[in-house]
C-alpha positions as CSV (number, residue, x, y, z in Angstrom):
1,X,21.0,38.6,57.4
2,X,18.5,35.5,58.2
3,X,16.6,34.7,55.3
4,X,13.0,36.5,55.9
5,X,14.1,38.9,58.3
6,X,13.5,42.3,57.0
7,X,15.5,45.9,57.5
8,X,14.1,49.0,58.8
9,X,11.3,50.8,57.1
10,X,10.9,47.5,54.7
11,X,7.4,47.2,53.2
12,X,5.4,44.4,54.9
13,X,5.7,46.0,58.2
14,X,4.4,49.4,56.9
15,X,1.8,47.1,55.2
16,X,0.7,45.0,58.6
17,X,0.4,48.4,59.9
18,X,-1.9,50.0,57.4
19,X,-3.9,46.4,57.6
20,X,-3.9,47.2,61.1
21,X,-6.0,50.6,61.0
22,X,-9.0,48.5,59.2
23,X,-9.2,46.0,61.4
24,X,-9.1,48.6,64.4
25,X,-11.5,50.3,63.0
26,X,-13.9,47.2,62.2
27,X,-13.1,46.0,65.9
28,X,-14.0,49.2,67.4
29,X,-17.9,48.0,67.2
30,X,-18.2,48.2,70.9
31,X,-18.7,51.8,70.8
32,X,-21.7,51.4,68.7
33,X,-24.3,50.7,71.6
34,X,-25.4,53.9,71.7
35,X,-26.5,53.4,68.5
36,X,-28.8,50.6,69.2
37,X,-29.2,50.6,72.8
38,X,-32.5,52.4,72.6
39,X,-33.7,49.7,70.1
40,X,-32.6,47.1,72.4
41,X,-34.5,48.4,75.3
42,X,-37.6,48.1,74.0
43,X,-37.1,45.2,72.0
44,X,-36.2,43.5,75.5
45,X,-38.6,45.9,77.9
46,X,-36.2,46.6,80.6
47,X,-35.4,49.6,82.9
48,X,-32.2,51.7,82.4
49,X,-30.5,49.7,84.8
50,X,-31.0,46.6,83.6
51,X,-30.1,48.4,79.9
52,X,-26.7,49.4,81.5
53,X,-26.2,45.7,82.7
54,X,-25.9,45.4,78.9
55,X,-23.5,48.0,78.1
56,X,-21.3,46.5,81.2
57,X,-21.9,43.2,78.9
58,X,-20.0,45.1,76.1
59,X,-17.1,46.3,78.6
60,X,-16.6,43.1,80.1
61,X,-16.3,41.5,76.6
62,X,-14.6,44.4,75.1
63,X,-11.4,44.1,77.7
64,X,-12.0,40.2,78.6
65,X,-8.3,39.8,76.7
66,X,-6.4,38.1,79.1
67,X,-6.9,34.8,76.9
68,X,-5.9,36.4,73.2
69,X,-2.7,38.1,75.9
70,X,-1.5,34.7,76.3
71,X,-2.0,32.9,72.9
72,X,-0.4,35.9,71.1
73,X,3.2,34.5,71.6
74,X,1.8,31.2,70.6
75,X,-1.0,31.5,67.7
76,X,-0.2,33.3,64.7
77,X,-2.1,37.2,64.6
78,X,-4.2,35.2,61.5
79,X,-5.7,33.0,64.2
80,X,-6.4,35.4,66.6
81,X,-7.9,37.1,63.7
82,X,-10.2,34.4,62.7
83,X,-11.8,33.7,66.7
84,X,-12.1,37.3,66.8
85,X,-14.3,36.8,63.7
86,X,-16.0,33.8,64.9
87,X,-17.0,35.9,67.8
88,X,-18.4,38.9,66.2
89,X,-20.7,36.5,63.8
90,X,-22.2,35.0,67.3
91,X,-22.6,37.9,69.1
92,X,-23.7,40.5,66.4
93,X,-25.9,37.9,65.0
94,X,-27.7,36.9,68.4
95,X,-28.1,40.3,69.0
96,X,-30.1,40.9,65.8
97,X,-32.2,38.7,65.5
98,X,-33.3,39.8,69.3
99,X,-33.6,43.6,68.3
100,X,-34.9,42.6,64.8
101,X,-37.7,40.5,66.1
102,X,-37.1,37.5,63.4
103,X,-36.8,34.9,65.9
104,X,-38.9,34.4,69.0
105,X,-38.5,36.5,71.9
106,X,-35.1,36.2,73.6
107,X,-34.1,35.8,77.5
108,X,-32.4,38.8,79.0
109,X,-29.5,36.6,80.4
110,X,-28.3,35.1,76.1
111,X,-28.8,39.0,74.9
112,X,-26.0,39.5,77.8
113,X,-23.7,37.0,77.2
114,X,-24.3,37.8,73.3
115,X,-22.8,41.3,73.5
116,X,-20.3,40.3,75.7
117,X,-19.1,37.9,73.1
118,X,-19.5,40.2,70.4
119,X,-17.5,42.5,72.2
120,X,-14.9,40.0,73.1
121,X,-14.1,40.2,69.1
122,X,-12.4,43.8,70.0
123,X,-10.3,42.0,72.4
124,X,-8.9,39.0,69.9
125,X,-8.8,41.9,67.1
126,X,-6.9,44.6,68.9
127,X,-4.6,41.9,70.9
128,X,-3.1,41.3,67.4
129,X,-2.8,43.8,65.3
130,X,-1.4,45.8,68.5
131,X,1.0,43.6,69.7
132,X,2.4,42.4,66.4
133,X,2.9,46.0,65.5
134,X,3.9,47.0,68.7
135,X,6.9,44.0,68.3
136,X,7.5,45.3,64.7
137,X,8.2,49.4,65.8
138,X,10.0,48.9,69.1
139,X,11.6,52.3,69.3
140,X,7.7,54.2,68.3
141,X,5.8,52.6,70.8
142,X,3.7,56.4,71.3
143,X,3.5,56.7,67.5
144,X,1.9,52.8,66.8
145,X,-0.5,53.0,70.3
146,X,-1.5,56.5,69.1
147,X,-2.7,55.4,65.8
148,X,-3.7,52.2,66.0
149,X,-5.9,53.0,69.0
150,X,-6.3,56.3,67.5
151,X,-8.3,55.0,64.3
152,X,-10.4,52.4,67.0
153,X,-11.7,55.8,68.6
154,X,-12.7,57.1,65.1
155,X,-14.8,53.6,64.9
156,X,-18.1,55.4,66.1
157,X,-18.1,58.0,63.9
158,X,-17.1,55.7,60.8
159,X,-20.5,53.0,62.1
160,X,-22.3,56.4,62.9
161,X,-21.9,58.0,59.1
162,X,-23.1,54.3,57.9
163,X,-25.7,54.5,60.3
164,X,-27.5,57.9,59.6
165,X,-26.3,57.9,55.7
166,X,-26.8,54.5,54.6
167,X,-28.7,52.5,56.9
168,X,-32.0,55.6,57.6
169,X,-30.9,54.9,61.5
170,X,-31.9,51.4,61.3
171,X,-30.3,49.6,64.6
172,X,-31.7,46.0,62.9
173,X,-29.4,47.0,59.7
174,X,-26.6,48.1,62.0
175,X,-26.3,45.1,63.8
176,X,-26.6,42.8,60.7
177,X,-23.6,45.1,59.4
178,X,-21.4,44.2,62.2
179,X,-22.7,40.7,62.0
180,X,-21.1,40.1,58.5
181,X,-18.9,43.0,57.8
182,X,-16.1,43.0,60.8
183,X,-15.6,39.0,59.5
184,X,-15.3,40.5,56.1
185,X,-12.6,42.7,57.7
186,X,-10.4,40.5,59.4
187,X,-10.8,37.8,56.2
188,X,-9.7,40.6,53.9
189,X,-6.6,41.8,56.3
190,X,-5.2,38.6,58.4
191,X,-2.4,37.8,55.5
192,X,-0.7,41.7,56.2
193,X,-1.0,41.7,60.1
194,X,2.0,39.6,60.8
195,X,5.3,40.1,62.9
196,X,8.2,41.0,60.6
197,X,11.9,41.3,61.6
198,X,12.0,45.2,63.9
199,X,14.6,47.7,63.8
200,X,16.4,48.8,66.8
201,X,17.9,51.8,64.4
202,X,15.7,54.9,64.2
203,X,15.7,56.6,60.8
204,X,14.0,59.8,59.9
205,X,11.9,58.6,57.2
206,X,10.5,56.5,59.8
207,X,9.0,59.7,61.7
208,X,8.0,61.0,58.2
209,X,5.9,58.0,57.3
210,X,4.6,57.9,61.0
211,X,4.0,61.6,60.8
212,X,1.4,61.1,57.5
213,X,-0.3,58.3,59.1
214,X,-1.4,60.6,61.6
215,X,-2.0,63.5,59.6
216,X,-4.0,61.4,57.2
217,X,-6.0,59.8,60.6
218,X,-6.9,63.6,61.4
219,X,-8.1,64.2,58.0
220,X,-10.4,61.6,58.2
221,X,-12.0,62.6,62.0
222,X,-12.5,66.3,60.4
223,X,-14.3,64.3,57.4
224,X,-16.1,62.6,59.9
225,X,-17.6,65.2,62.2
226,X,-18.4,67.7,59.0
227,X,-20.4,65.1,56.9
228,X,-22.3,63.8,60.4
229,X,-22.7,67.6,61.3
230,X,-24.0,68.6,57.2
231,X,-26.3,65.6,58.0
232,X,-28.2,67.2,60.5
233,X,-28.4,70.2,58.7
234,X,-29.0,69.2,55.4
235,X,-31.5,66.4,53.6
236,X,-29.0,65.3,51.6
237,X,-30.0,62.7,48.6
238,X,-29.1,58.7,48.7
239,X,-26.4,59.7,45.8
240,X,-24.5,62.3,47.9
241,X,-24.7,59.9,51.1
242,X,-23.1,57.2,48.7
243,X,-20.6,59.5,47.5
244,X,-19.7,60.6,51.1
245,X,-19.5,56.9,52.0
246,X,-16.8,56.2,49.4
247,X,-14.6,59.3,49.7
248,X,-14.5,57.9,53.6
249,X,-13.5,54.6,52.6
250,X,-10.6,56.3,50.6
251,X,-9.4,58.1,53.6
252,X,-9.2,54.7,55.3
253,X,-6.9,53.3,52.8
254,X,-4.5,56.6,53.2
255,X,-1.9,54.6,55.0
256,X,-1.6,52.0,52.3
257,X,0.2,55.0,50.1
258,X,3.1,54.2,52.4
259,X,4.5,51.3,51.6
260,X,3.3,51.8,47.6
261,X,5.2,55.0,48.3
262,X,8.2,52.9,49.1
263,X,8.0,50.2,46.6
264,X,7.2,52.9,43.7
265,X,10.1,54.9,45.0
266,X,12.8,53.0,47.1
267,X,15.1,54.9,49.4
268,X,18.8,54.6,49.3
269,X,19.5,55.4,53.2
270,X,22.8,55.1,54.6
271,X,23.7,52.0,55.9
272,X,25.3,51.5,59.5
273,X,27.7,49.1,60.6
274,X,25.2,46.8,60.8
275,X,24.4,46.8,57.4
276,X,27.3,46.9,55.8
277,X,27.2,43.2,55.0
278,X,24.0,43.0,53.4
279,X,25.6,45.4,51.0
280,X,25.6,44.0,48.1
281,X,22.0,42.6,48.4
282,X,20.5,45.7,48.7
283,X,18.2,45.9,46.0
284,X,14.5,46.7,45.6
285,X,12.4,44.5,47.8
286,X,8.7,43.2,47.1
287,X,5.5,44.9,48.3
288,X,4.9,41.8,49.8
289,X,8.2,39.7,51.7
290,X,8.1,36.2,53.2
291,X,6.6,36.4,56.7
292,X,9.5,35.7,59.4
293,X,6.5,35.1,61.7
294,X,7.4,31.3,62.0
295,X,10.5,31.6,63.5
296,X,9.5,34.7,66.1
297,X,6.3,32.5,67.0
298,X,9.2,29.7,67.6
299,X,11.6,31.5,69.1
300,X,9.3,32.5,71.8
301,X,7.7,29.3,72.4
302,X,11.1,27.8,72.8
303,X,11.4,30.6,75.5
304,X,8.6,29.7,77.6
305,X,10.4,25.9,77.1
306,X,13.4,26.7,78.4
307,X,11.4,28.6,81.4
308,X,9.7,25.3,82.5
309,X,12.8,23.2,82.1
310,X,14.7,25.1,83.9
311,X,11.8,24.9,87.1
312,X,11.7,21.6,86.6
313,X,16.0,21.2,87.0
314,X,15.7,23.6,90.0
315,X,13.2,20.7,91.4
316,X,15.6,18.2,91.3
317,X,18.1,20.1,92.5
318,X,20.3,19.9,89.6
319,X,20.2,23.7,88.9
320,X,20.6,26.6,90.9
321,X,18.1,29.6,90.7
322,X,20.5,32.5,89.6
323,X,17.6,34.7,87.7
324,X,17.6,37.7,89.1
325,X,14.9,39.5,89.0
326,X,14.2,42.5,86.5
327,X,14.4,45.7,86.8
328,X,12.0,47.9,85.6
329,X,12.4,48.9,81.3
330,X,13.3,45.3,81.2
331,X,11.4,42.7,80.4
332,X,9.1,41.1,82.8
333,X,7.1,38.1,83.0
334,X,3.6,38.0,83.8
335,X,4.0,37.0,87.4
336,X,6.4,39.0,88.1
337,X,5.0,42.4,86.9
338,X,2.1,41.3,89.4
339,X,4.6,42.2,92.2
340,X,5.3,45.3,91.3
341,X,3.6,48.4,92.9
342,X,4.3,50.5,89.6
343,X,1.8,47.4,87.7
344,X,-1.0,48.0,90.5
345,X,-0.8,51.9,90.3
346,X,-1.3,52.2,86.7
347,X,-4.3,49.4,87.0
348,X,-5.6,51.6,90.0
349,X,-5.0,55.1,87.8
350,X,-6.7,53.0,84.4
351,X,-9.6,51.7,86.5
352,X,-10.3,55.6,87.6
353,X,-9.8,57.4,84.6
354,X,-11.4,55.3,81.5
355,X,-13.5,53.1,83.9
356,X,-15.7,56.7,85.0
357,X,-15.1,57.4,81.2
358,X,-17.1,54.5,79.8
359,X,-19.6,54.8,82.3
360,X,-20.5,58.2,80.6
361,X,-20.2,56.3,77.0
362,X,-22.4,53.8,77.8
363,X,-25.0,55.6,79.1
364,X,-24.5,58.8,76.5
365,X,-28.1,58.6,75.2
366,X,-30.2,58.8,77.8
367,X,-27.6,62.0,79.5
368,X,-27.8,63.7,76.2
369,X,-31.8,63.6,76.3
370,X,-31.5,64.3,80.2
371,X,-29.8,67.9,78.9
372,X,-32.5,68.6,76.6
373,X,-31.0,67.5,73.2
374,X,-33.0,65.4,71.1
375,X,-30.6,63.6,68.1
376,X,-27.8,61.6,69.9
377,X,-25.9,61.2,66.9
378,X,-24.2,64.5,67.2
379,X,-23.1,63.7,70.6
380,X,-21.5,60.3,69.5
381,X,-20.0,61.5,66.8
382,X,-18.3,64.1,68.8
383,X,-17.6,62.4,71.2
384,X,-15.5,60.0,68.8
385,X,-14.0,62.3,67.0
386,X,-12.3,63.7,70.1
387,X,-11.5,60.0,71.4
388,X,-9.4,59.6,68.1
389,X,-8.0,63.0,68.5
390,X,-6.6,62.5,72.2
391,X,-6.0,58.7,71.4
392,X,-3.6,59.9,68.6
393,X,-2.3,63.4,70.4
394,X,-2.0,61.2,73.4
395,X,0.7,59.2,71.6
396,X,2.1,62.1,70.0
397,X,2.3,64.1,72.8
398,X,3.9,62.0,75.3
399,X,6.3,60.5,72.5
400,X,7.1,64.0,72.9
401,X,7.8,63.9,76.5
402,X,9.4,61.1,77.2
403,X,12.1,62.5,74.1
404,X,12.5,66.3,75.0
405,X,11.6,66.1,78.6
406,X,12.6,63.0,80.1
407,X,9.2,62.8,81.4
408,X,7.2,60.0,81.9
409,X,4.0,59.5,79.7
410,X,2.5,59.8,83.0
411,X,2.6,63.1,83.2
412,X,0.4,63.6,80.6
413,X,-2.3,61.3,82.6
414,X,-1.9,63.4,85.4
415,X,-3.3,66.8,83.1
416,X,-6.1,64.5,81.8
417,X,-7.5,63.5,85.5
418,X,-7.5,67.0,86.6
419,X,-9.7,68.2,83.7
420,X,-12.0,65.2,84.4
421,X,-12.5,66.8,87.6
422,X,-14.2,69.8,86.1
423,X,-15.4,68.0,82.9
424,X,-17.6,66.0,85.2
425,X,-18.9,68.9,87.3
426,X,-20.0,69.9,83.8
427,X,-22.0,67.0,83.3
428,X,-23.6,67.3,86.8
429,X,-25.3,71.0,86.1
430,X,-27.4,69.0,83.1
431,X,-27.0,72.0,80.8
432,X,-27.7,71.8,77.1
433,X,-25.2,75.0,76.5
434,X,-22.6,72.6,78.0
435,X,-23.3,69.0,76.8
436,X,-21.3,69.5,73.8
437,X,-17.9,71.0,75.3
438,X,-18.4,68.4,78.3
439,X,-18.6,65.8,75.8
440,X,-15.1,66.9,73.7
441,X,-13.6,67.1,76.9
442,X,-14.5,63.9,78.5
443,X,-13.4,62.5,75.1
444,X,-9.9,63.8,74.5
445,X,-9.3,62.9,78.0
446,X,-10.7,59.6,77.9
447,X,-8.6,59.0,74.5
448,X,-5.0,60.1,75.8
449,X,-5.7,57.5,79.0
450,X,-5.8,54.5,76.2
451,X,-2.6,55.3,74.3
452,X,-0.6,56.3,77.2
453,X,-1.5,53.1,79.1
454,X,-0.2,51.0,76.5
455,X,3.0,52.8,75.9
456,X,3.5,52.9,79.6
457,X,3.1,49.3,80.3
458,X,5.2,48.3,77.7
459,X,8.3,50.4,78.4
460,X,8.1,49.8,82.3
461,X,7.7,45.4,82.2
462,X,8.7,45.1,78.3
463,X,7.3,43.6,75.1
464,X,8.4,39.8,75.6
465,X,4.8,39.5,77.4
466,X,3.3,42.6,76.9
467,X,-0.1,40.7,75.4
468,X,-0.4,39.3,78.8
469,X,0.3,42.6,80.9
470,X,-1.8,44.6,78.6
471,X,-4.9,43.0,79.0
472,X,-4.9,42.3,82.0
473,X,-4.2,46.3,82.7
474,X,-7.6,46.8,80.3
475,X,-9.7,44.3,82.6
476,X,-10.0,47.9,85.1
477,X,-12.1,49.5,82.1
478,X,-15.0,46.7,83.0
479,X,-14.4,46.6,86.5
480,X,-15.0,50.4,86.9
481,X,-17.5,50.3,84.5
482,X,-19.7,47.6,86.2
483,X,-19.3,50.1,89.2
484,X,-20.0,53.3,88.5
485,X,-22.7,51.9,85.6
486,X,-24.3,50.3,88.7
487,X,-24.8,53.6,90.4
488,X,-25.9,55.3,87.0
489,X,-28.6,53.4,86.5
490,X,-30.1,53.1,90.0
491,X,-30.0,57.1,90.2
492,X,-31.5,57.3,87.0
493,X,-34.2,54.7,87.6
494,X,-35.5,56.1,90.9
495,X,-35.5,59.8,89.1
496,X,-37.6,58.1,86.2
497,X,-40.2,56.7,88.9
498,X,-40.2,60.6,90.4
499,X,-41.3,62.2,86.9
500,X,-43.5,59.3,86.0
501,X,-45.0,57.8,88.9
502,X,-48.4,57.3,86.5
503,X,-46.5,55.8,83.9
504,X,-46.3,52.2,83.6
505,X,-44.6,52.0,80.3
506,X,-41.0,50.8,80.5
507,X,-39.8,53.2,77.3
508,X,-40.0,56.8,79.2
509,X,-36.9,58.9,79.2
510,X,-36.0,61.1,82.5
511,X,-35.1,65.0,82.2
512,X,-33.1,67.5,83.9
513,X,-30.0,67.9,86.3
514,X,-31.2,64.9,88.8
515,X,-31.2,61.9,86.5
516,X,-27.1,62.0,86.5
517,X,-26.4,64.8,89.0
518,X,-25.4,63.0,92.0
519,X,-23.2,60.1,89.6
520,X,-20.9,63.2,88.2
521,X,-20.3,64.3,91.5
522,X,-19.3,60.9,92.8
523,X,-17.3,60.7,89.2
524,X,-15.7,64.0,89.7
525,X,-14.6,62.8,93.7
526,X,-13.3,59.9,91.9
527,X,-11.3,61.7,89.1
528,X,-9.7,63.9,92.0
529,X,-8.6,60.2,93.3
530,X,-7.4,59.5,90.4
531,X,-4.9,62.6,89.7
532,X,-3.1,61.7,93.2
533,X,-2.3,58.4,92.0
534,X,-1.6,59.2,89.0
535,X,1.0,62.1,90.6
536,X,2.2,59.2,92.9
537,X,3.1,57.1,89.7
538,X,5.1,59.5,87.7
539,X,7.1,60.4,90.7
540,X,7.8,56.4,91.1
541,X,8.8,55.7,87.3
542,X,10.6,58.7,86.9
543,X,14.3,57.3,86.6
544,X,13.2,54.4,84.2
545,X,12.1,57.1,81.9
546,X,15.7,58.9,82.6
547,X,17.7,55.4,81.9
548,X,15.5,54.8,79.0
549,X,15.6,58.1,77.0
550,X,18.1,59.9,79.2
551,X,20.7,60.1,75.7
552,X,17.8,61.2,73.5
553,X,16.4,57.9,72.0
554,X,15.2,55.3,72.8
555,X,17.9,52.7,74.3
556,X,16.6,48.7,74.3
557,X,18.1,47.9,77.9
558,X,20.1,44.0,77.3
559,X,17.3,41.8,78.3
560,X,15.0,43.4,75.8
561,X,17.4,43.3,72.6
562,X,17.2,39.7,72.3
């Protein structure tokens, strides 16, 4: 055994992963514009369109990865970490001191290119905590997506408790919050979130430990949306919000009791062939192990090496090109997933699905006071809670799938499109007595896509670039979202000018079915789009699902188990 690799189920991996969930959760700040967006409007003056412009601002940012994609097989996850903190202090910070009114009166154009920066922090966070853990649990690719994006869906209800319990709905405090706390975070976390030696060996106390992570994630959405819910109902006292704030925090750490769980009490599992060697050194291992992240970081730098010198032979004619090219399950470089029409179709079924998704987040305040409602918090909150929920079924679920049913995670996507369909014509009647179901819907739909895209992408092109292939998948969430967030806000706007063609004032609010009517139903058309693609897909990947689990498990095709 190479001295720092690690076995199966060994503690710093368990660790990284439980680091992981914080910084998720920290990085998930994006989803707190509804939170402030109001604030922001009027600190600025601008129209709902314009406002929307800004919430595109946080898309663009939020899914602008391509960059952290590429210098994930070069920079250690610490680094990525510390830009990604960099980032949030700029952004957050330029962003307060415009809504907080401390320094002079900012231009429209810096508040936009603040949040997208601020945002951008999401991207350098997620890019490594998911692809270092993705590397270290090869064979639970659903279970790690499902979590880990999982616990960035709870985010909103975690900043919205702080919000309404700590902060007395304060969008200055907020934003000074995210200014200095996510840096906090990822200071706190960046020496656990590394890539440790993976197992291609599944074990059973694997699925155990995977199995409480999710259980305890569940826990803490139902904490979540009872204390936000008990806030509205209740005028609780600052010692009880206090006391709710800790007993959250605990929650948070509930992964951590897995690797104490294996350091207090260490397994003896039975050893394979593989193992036989390392026999005699099998005794109880360290919470903490010597990082092998040195020699993977090297290893795949001497990769891309060998890539150019090998071009650069084939130019002088001293080597023949024999590559072939891969075949899907195996892995792909970035250029050459590009030419695939599996790569486009999932872009194409992304861009649809959480694209028309976001649209809806982003503008969640002003279609909640459209329906007659008039705390947003509830809303949010709900709306997160069932973005964790099908973020972390969406991995289970499919994980399920692909292992009983040979069917591709696809599948699942297919479901989620065709309940968008109706979940949007929901939206369009403008009903208060179906906000809230429209909203758990659009959530849990809008969760699976997330989890299911990630799995998908990396079991069709593979992990060796996945950072790359990922990100550039997530750039369709901005791209829809500058779309559709384009028509929102112009429908909105001319419906405002109908109800208050007196009114001068740029802070009015527009009610009833009209203000998003029309949108949902170009949503709902686009939804419908979406389910025949996504139909199209699953039919295409089909037989890489059947080579890949077609003997029960997971099997690492050659070019990947290197």
């Amino acid at each position: 055994m190479r001295a720092g690799a690690m076995k199966a189920g060994s503690r710093p991996p368990w660790l990284g992963l439980s680091a992981a969930v914080w910084v998720q959760v920290a990085g998930g700040a994006s989803s707190t514009f509804a939170l402030y967006s109001h604030a922001l409007k009027v600190a600025l003056g601008v129209d709902q369109s314009r406002l929307a412009m800004l919430a595109v601002a946080c898309d663009v940012g939020d899914n602008l990865g391509l960059l952290p994609g590429v210098l994930c097989n070069r920079l250690h996850p610490a680094v990525l970490l510390l830009i990604g903190a960099a980032a949030c202090v700029l952004g957050y910070g330029t962003t307060w001191l415009a809504v907080s009114g401390i320094a002079p009166a900012l231009p429209y154009w810096l508040v936009w290119l603040a949040l997208c920066l601020a945002a951008n922090s999401g991207a350098w966070l997620g890019t490594a905590v998911l692809v270092t853990n993705m590397r270290n649990f090869p064979l639970s690719r659903g279970a790690v997506a499902g979590i880990l994006k999982g616990y960035v869906g709870l985010s909103a209800a975690v900043y919205t408790e702080i919000y309404t319990g700590v902060l007395n709905d304060s969008a200055a405090s907020l934003l000074l919050l995210l200014t200095l706390g996510v840096p906090v975070v990822c200071l706190l976390t960046m020496y656990f979130v590394r890539p440790c030696e993976p197992s291609l060996a599944s074990n059973s106390s694997d699925r155990v430990h995977f199995l409480f992570a999710q259980i305890g994630s569940i826990v803490l959405g139902l904490y979540l949306v009872g204390t936000t819910i008990l806030n509205h109902v209740v005028a609780l006292a600052d010692i009880w919000n206090y006391l709710i704030l800790v007993v959250m925090t605990l929650l948070l750490f509930a992964p951590v009791a897995i690797p104490l769980k294996m350091t207090l009490f260490p397994s003896n599992r039975a050893k394979g062939p593989l193992d036989s060697s390392d026999a005699d050194n099998d005794h109880t291992e360290p919470f903490l192990l010597p990082s092998s992240s040195g020699s993977k970081l090297t290893n795949l730098e001497d990769d891309d090496a060998s890539d150019i010198d090998i071009l650069l032979a084939e130019g002088e004619g001293a080597v023949k090109q024999t590559r072939r090219r891969p075949h899907r399950g195996e892995d792909f470089r970035f250029r050459e997933a590009l030419l695939k029409a599996d790569f486009w179709l999932l872009f194409a079924v992304y861009f649809i699905g959480v694209g028309s998704g976001v649209t809806v987040v982003n503008n969640l305040a002003q279609v909640v006071i459209a329906a007659g409602a008039v705390d947003t918090t509830i809303s949010l909150s709900l709306f997160s809670f069932c973005n964790f929920f099908g973020r972390l079924g969406g991995g289970a679920i499919s994980e399920y799938l692909v292992r009983s049913w040979i069917l591709p995670r696809t599948a699942l996507v297919v479901c989620t499109q065709v309940v968008m369909i109706f979940t949007y014509l929901l939206f369009a009647l403008g009903l208060y007595s179906t906000l809230h179901v429209s909203v758990a819907l659009l959530g849990i739909c809008f969760g699976i896509q997330f989890s299911v895209m990630i799995s998908t992408s990396s079991e069709l092109f593979g992990l060796k670039q996945f950072g790359k292939i990922y990100n550039f998948i997530s750039m369709g969430n901005p791209i829809g979202a500058l779309l559709f967030n384009s028509l929102a806000g112009y429908i909105y706007d001319l419906e405002v000018q109908k109800q208050h063609s007196t009114t001068t004032d740029s802070d009015v609010a527009c009610y009833g079915p009209n203000c998003f009517g029309f949108t949902f139903c170009v949503l709902s058309g686009m939804a419908c789009l979406g389910t025949l693609l996504s139909i199209v897909l699953t039919v295409r990947i089909r037989p890489v699902y059947q080579m890949l689990y077609g003997g029960g498990s997971f099997s690492v095709p050659r070019s990947s188990a290197h």
